[in-house]
Structure formats: C-alpha cells, structure tokens
C-alpha positions, 0 to 999 in steps of 0.5 A: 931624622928619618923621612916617609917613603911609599906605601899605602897608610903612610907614615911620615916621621920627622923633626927640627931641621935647624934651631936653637933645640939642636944640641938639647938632650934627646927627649920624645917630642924630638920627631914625631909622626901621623898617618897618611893615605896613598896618593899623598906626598912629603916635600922638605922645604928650607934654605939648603935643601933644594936638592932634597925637595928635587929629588922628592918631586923626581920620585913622585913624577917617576912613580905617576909616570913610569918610563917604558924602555920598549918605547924608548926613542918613540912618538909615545916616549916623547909624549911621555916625556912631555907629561912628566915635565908637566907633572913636575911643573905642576907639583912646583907651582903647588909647592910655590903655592903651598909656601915653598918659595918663602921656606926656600928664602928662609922667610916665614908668614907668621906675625911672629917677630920674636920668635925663630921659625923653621919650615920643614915641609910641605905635604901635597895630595898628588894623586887626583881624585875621579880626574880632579885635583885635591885642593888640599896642603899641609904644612909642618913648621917649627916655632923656638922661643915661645917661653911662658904662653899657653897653646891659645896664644901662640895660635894667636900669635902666629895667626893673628886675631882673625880667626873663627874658632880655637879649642884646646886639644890633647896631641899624644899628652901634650897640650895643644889648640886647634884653631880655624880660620876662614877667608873670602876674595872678592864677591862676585854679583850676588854674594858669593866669594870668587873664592874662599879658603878654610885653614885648620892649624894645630899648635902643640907645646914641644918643650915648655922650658925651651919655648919650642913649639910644632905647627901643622896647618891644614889649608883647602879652598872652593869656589862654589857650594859643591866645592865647599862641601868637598873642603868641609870634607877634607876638613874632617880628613885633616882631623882625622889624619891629627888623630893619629899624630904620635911623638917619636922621639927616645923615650916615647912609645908610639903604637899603630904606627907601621914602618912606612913612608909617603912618596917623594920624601928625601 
C-alpha cells in the first residue's frame, strides 16, 4: 500500500487496510488513486494506526508552520509554538468530527449489519481559502460481503432510504452509484435550517464474486445562502476530483496520474 505525499495536483493511492479480500490473488482493483489540489490532506484511520495518523497531522502542522531555529528560546518561538498546537488541535477535532473517532474504535456509521467494513481515511482541506476554513471531507471506506447487489442497493444499504438522488456512474469501468443526500437541523425563526449538510457518496463494485465494494463520501455543510452557494461549489469540486479516479492495482493501466502525494499521509 503506498500513500500520498506532497506536491501540488496530488495523488493519493491506496488500498484494504484489512478484510476478507487479504490474501485473494492480486487484481487491479487492489489500490486505486485520484487527484488532488494543494492545500488537501490524507489522515489513516482505523484500530492500530494511531501513530501513523499522528505523524500525518505532525507533518502537516510542520509544513503550515515551520520552526525557525534564529528564533529559538524567543517570545515569537513561544508564539509559534503555541499556534502549532492549535493546528494540531484543530485538525483533531476535524478528524473527531469527519469520523475518526468512530474508525479509530472500529465502529462504522453504516446500516450495514452484515457486512464487514474498513475505514481507511479521512481527507481534510488544511489550507484556508481568503482567511475561511474549507468545510469539506472525504471519506475512503471499504464494504466485504456485499455478494449479488447491484451499485443502488448498496448505496441504499449503507445510506438508508433517505436520501435525494442516485444514479449509475461508470469508476474507470466499473460500475457504480452516485448518490446525494441532504440534511437539515433545527429551523430557526422563518424557515431556514441553523444548518444543513449535503453528502455525495460514490459506491463502485471491487469484486463482484467477492462481494467487495469501495465508498468515497464527500461531506460539506452551510448555514446561510452564500455558505450554500460555496457547499454547491465544492459539490462540483468533488465530482470533478472522482473524474479523475483510477484503479491501480497489478494489471491496470492508469494514465495522467503523477507520482505524487498529498501532505500528511504516513
């Protein structure tokens, strides 16, 4: 399993951290990769990596916010240091947040009971766009067992019932769903949500046989109508970042994808 590093147009690669395809023949749906601009980072998740996802917000904090030995022992070292720790703090509490806790238990959010999932990572937006954080995650989860449904009803399996579109999509020729789903809190005084969220999920088949399936979930929220407005935006990102999805694996032939990685990947 190889993982992203930096560079600019990132590309993060990957693949089962764990589950019953381990030990199956080789095949090209084993890792697979897409693009990523700067400013975006790969956290793994799951039981046992800990120190790995540590050392992914440790690299990020450090490429954010650089030491500067000339002001080591300083006031503006202090400083430094104080705002590091913020950083790493705050890119905590977005992994909490995006579902880390619950990958980091090895607990899954899915209606899926019969099914054995493995979370593998968490991608974060760490850079701020005009001084405002990007509200924005990816999630990378793994479904084993899923024998004999098509892309739909997975998608309805993991996402229930409630949700507002789905559509078959072709992932680098396998088939797949791309499926919407839109959520509101408690309206306020005249109508608008406090809050609302929007998550875009894509479900490709790994291995028909096998029953093993690949999750990416996109996940953005706003709370006013220009806010909406940005989250419809990085709606379109999203889509456009799954245009450039490719397998990886022995095999496959993957094109227009440089040897490149995202920051803070282990």
């Amino acid at each position: 399993m190889t993982g992203p590093a930096a560079g600019p147009a990132a590309g993060p690669v990957t693949g089962p951290a764990a589950g019953p395809a381990t030990g199956s023949p080789a095949t090209p749906t084993d890792t697979w990769a897409f693009l990523l601009p700067p400013g975006w980072a790969r956290f793994p998740l799951g039981a046992g990596r800990g120190k790995e996802r540590d050392a992914a917000v440790d690299e990020v904090v450090a490429r954010a916010l650089p030491r500067d030995r000339a002001l080591a022992g300083g006031p503006q070292d202090a400083d430094l240091a104080a705002r590091r720790e913020l950083l790493r703090a705050s890119l905590r509490a977005a992994l909490t947040g995006a579902g880390g806790a619950d990958a980091e238990a090895g607990t899954s959010t899915s209606s899926v009971t019969s099914t054995s999932t493995s979370t593998g990572a968490v991608y974060l937006p760490t850079v701020p766009i005009a001084g405002i954080a990007v509200p924005a995650s990816i999630t990378e989860t793994e479904l084993f067992g899923e024998v004999g449904h098509s892309p739909a009803e997975v998608a309805e399996r993991v996402l229930g019932r409630t949700h507002d579109t789905s559509e078959a999509v072709d992932l680098d020729g396998r088939p797949g769903a791309r499926v919407v789903r839109t959520g509101h809190d408690v309206h306020r005084e005249g109508g608008r949500p406090a809050r609302s969220t929007r998550e875009v999920t894509y479900v490709v088949s790994r291995d028909e046989a096998a029953g093993d399936w690949l999750v990416l979930s996109f996940s953005t929220g706003w709370s006013s109508r220009d806010t909406e407005r940005l989250a419809e935006t990085l709606v379109e990102f999203f889509d456009a970042v799954m245009a450039t999805f490719r397998w990886t694996g022995p095999g496959s032939n993957p094109v227009n994808l440089p040897e490149r990685r995202v920051p803070g990947s282990a």
